[in-house]
Structure formats: structure tokens, C-alpha cells
GUMAR-756050 format. One record per residue: x, y, z of N, C-alpha, C, CB in turn. Coordinates in steps of 0.2 Angstrom, whole numbers, padded with zeros to 4 digits, always signed. Glycine has a CB too. Example, Ala and Ser with C-alpha at 12.3 -4.5 7.8 and 13.67 -1.06 7.14 Angstrom:
<rs>
+0066-0028+0039+0062-0022+0039+0066-0016+0039+0057-0022+0045/+0064-0011+0035+0068-0005+0036+0064+0000+0039+0070-0003+0029/
</rs>
This chain:
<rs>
-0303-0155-0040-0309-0155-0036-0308-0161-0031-0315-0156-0040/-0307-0167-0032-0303-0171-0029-0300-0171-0022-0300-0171-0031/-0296-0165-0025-0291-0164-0018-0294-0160-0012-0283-0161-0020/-0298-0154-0015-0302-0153-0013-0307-0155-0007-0304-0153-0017/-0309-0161-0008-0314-0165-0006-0310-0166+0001-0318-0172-0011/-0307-0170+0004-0302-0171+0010-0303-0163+0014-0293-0173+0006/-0302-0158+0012-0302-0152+0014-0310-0150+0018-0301-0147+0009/-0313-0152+0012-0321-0150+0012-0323-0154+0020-0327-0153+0004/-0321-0161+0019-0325-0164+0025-0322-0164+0030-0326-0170+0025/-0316-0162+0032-0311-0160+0039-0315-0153+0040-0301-0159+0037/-0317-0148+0034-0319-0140+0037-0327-0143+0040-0320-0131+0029/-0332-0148+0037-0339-0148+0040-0338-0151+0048-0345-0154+0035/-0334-0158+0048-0331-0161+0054-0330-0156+0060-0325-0163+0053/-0326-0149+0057-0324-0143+0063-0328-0139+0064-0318-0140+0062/-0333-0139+0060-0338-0134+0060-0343-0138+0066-0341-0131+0053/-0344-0143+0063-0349-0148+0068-0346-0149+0075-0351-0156+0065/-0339-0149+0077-0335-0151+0082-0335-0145+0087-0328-0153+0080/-0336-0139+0084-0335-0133+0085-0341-0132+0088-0334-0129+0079/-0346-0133+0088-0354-0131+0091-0354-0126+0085-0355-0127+0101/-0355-0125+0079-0354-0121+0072-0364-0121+0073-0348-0126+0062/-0367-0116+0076-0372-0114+0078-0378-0116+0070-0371-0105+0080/-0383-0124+0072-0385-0123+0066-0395-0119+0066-0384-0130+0063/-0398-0117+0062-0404-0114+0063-0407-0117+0068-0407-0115+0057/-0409-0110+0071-0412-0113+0078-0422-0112+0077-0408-0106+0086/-0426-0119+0079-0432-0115+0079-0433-0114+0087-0438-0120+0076/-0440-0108+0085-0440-0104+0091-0448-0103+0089-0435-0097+0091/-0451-0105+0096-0458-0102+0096-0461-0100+0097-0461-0103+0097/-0459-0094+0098-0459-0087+0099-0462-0083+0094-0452-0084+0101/-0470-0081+0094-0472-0076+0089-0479-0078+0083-0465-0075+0086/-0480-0079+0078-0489-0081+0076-0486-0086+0071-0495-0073+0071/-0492-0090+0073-0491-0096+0068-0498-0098+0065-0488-0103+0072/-0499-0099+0060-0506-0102+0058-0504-0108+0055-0511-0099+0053/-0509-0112+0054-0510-0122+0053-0514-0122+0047-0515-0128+0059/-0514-0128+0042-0516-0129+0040-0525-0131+0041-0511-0131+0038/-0528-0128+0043-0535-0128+0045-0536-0118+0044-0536-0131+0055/-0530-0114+0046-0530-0108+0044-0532-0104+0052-0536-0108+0038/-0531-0108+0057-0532-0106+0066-0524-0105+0066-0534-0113+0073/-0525-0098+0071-0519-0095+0073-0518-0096+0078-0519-0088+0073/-0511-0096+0081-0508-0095+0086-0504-0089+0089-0505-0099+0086/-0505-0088+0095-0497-0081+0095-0494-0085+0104-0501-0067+0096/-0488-0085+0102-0485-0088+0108-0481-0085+0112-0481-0093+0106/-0481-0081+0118-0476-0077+0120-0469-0078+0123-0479-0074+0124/-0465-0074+0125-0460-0078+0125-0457-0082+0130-0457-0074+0125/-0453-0087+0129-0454-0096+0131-0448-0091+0139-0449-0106+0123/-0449-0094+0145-0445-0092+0151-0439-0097+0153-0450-0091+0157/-0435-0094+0155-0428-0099+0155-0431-0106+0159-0420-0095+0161/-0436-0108+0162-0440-0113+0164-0441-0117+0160-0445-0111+0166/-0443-0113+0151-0449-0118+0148-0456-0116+0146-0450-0122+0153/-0456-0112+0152-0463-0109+0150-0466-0105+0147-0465-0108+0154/-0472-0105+0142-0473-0099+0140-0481-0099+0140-0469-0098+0132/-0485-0093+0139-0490-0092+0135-0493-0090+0130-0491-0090+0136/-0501-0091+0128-0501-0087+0121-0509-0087+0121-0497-0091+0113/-0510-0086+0116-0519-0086+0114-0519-0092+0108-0524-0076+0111/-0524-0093+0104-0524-0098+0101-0533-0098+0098-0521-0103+0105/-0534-0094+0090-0540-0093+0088-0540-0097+0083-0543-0086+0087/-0546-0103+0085-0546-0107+0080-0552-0105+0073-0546-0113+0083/-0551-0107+0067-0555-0108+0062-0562-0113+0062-0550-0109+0058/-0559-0118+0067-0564-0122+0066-0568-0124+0073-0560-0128+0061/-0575-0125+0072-0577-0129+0080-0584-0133+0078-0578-0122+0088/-0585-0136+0083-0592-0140+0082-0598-0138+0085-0592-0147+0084/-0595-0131+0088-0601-0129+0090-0604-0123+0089-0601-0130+0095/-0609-0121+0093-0614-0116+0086-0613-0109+0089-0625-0118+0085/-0607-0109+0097-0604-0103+0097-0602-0100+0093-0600-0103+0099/-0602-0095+0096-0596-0088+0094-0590-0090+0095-0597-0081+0097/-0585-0092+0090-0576-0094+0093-0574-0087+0095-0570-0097+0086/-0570-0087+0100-0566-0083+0104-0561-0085+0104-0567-0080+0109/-0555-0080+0104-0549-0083+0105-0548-0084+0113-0543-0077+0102/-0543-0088+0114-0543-0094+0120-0536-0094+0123-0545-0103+0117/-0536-0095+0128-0529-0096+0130-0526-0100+0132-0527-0094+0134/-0517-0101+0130-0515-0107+0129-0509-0107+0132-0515-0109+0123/-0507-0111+0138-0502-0112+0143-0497-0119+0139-0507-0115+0150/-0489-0117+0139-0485-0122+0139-0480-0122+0140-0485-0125+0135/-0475-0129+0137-0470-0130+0140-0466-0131+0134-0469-0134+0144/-0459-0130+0134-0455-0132+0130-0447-0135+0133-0454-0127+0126/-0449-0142+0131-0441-0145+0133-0434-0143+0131-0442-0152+0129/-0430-0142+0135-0423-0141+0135-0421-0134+0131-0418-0147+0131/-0426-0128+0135-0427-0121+0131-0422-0119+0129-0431-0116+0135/-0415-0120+0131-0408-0115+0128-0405-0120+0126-0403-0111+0133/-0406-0127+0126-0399-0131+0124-0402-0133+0116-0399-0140+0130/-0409-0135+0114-0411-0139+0107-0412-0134+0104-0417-0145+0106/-0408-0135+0094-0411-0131+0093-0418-0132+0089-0407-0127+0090/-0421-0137+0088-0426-0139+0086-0432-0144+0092-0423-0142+0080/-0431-0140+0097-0435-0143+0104-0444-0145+0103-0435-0136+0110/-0444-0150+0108-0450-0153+0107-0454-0147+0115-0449-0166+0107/-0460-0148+0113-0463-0143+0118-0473-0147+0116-0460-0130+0115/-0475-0146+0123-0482-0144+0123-0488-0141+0125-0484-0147+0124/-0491-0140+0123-0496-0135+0127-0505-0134+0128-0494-0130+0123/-0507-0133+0131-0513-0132+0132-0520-0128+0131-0513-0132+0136/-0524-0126+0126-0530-0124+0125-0534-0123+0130-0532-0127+0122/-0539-0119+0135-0545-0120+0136-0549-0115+0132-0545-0120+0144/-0551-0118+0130-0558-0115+0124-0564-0111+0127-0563-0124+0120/-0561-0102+0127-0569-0097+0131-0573-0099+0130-0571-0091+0129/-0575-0103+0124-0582-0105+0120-0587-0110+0119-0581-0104+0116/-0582-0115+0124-0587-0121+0125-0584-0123+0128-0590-0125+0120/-0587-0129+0131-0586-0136+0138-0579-0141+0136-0594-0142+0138/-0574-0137+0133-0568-0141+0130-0561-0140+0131-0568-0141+0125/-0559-0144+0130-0550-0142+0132-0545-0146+0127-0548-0145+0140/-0540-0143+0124-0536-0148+0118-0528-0148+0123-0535-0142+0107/-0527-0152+0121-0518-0153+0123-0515-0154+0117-0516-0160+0129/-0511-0152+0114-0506-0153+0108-0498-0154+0112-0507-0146+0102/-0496-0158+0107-0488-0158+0110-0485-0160+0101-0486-0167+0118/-0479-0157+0101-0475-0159+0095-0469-0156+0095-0479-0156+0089/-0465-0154+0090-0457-0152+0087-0457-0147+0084-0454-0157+0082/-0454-0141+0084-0453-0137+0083-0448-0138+0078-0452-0135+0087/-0447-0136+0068-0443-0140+0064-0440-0134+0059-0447-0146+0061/-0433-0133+0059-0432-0130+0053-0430-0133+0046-0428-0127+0055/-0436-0133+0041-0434-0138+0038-0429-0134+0031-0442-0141+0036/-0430-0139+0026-0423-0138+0021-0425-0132+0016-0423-0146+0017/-0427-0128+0018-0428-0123+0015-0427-0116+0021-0436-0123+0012/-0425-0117+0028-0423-0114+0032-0431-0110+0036-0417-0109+0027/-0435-0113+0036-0443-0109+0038-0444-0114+0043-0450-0108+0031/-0446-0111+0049-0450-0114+0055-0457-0119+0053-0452-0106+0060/-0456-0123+0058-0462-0128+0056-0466-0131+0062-0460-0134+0052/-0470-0131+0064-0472-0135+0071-0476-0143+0069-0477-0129+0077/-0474-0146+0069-0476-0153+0069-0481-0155+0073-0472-0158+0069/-0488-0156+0076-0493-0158+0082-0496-0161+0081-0497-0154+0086/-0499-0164+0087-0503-0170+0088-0508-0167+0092-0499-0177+0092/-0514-0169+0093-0518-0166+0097-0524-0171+0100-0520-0160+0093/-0526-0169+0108-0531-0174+0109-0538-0166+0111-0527-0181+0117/-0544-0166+0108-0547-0162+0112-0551-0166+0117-0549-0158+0109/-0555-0164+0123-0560-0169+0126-0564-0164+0127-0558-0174+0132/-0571-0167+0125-0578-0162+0126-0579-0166+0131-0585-0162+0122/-0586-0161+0134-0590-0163+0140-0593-0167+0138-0594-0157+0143/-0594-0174+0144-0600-0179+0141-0604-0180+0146-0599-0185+0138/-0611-0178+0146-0617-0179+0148-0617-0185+0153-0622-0180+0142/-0613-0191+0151-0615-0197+0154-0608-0200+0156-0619-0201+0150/-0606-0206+0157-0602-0209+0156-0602-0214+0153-0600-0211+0160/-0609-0212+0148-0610-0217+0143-0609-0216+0136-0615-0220+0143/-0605-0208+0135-0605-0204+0130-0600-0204+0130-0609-0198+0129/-0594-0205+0137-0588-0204+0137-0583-0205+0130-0586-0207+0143/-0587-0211+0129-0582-0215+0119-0582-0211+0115-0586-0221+0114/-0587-0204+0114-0587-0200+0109-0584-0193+0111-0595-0201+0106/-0581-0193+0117-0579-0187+0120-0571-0184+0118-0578-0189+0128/-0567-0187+0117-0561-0186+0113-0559-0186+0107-0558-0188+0114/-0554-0182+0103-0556-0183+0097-0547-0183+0097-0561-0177+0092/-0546-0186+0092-0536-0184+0088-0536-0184+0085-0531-0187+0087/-0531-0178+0083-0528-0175+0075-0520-0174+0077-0532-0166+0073/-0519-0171+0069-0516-0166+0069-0514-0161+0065-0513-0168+0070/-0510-0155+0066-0508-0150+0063-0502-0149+0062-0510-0147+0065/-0499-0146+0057-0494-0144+0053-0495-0136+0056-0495-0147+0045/-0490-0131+0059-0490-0121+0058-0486-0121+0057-0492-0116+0063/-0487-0115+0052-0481-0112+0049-0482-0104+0051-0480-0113+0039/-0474-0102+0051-0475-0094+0056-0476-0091+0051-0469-0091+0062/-0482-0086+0054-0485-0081+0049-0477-0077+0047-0491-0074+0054/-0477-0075+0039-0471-0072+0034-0472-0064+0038-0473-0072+0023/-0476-0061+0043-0475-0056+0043-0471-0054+0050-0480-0054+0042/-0471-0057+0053-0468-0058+0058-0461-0064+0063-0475-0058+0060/-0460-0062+0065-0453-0067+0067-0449-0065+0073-0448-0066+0061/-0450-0069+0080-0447-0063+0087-0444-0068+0088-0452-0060+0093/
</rs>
């Protein structure tokens, strides 16, 4: 086994030297977060750009949620395979808007993962309410098991 080993790390070296293609994430297609809000993302254009809708599970207001549409971008769309990208919400259903940005991750089990950050900003009455107008989080989406484009 030993001797072995001298081999093994010269074949990873030429595999890695090689551009040896490793799991690509792709954000192309349904994801839900741990909140249990979906996403569907359509396909990202040699630009960067893509589209999608985005129905969330959760809101603060006493609407009716409708799914919403959601505009973005994705950094170095054909070169990374794990590209960082953001995108936009405007919410049908109330006076709001979310921006999320994050990493697109294949993790050690070989499954897609999107890592986000997110700012939303409500409407405020005043400029004296403006302090309570933005909120941050974030979310963890994993792509729905049924689907994969």
C-alpha cells in the first residue's frame, strides 16, 4: 500500500491539473428553505441572468401570500462551479421588497445547497419608523428531490 500512495497523489495532482470536472452547482430549477418557502429559478443566460417566482411560507402580513417574482444574477455563470449569485423579490402582496445574495454549494454528500443572506425593507409611514423598516436573516435551500434541470 505504501508504494501505492506516490501513485495515488501524482493521479489526484493530474486529475486536478487536468481541469478533471468537479460537481457543478447549478441554480436552475425548485428549491425550498428551511422556513419551508419555495423557489423555482429559470434558466441563468450566458450574461448571468435569470428569473423565477418565489412563494414564501412566511409574512407579517394579514395578506393573502402570492407567489412573487424574482429577478437575478449569477457571478462567473460558465467558469465557477460553485458561483456566488443574487437576486431580488418584489412581494405581489404587500409594500416590500427582499434582496438575498449567497453561494451556490455542493456539499460532501454531493447535493446542491444555496447558502443566503437576506435584507427585506417595508414601507415606512415616516422617516421616523424608518429604524424598524428592514429586517436580516438567513436561509439555507435545498433543491426539491423531485426535480433537477
Amino acid at each position: 500500500m505504501v508504494q501505492g500512495t506516490p501513485f495515488l497523489l501524482l493521479l489526484c495532482l493530474a486529475l486536478v491539473a487536468s481541469g478533471f470536472p468537479f460537481p457543478k452547482c447549478v441554480l436552475t430549477g425548485t428549491w425550498i428553505n428551511d422556513l419551508h418557502s419555495t423557489m423555482v429559478i429559470g434558466a441563468v443566460d450566458n450574461g448571468g441572468n435569470f428569473n423565477g417566482v418565489y412563494h414564501t411560507a412566511v409574512t407579517a402580513t394579514s395578506n393573502k401570500i402570492l407567489k412573487s417574482p424574482l429577478k437575478g444574477s449569477q457571478h462567473s455563470a460558465n467558469t465557477k462551479s460553485q458561483p456566488t449569485f443574487g437576486f431580488t423579490v418584489n412581494w405581489n402582496f404587500s409594500d416590500s421588497v427582499t434582496v438575498f445574495t449567497g453561494q451556490c454549494f455542493v456539499d460532501k454528500n454531493g447535493k446542491e445547497v444555496l447558502k443566503t443572506m437576506w435584507l427585506l425593507r417595508s414601507h415606512a409611514d415616516t422617516i421616523g419608523d424608518d429604524w424598524k423598516a428592514t429586517l436580516v436573516g438567513t436561509n439555507v435551500f435545498r433543491r426539491t428531490q423531485h426535480e433537477k434541470e
